[in-house]
C-alpha positions as CSV (number, residue, x, y, z in Angstrom):
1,X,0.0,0.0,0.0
2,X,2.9,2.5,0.7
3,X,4.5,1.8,-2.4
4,X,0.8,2.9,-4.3
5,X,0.5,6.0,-2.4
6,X,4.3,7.6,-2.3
7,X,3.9,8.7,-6.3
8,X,1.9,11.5,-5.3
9,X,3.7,14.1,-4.7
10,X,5.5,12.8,-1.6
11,X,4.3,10.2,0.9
12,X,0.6,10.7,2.6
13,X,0.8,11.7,6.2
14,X,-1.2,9.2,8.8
15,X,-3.6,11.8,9.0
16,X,-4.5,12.0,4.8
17,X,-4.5,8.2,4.9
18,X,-7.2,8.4,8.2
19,X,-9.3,10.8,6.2
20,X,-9.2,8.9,2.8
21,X,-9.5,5.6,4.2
22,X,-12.9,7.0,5.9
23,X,-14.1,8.1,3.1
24,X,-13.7,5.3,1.1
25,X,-15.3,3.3,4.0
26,X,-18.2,5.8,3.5
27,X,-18.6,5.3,-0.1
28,X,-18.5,1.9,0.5
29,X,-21.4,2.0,3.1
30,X,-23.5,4.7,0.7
31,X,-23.2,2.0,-2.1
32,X,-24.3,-0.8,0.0
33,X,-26.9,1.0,1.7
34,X,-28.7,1.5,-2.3
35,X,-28.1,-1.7,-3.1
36,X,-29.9,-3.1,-0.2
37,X,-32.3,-0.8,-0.3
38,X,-33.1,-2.1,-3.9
39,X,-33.3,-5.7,-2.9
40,X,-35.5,-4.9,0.0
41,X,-38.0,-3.4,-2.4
42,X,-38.3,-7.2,-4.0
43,X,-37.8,-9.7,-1.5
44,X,-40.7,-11.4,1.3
45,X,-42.2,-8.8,4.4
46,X,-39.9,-10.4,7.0
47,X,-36.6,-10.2,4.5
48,X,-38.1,-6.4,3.4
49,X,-38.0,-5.6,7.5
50,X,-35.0,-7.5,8.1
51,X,-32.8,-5.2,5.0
52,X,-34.5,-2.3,5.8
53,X,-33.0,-2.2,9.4
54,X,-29.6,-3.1,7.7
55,X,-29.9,0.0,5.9
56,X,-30.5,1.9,8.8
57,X,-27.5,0.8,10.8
58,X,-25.6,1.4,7.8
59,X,-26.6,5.2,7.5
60,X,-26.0,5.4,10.6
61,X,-22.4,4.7,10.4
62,X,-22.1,6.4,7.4
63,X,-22.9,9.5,9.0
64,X,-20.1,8.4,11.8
65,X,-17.5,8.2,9.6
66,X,-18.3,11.4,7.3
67,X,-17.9,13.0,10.9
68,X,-14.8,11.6,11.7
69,X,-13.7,12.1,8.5
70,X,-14.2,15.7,8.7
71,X,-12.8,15.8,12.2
72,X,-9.4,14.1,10.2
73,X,-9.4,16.8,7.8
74,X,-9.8,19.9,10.2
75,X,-6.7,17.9,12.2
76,X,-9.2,17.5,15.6
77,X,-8.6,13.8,15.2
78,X,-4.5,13.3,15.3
79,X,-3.1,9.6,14.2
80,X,0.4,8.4,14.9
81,X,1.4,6.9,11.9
82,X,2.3,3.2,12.1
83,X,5.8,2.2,12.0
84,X,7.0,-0.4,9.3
């Protein structure tokens, strides 16, 4: 992973990679949350119920990490970077 992320312009502090690597996480979660939300419109009651408190939970941490994502990028939320 270091090796991918040193070619741009110089070497990511622990903090970038923190804030990037919430944001993907968010992504991630947004994505999933349509996708199940999709699914829940086809499936059974109890399976519609079931993914549509998935989605939930998932918005819900989606919104966590936007937060501590923006926390990262503001430099509230300071990382050590890990030693290799």
């Amino acid at each position: 992973m270091s090796d991918l992320i040193t070619g741009l312009d110089g070497p990511r502090t622990a903090q970038q990679e923190l804030f990037y690597g919430l944001e993907d996480a968010a992504a991630i979660i947004s994505w999933s949350v349509i996708e199940l939300t999709d699914m829940a419109s086809r499936p059974s009651d109890c399976q519609r119920a079931f993914l549509i408190k998935i989605c939930k939970m998932l918005e819900a941490e989606q919104d966590k990490l936007r937060s501590y994502a923006a926390e990262v990028k503001t430099g509230t939320i300071v990382r050590r970077a890990n030693p290799e």
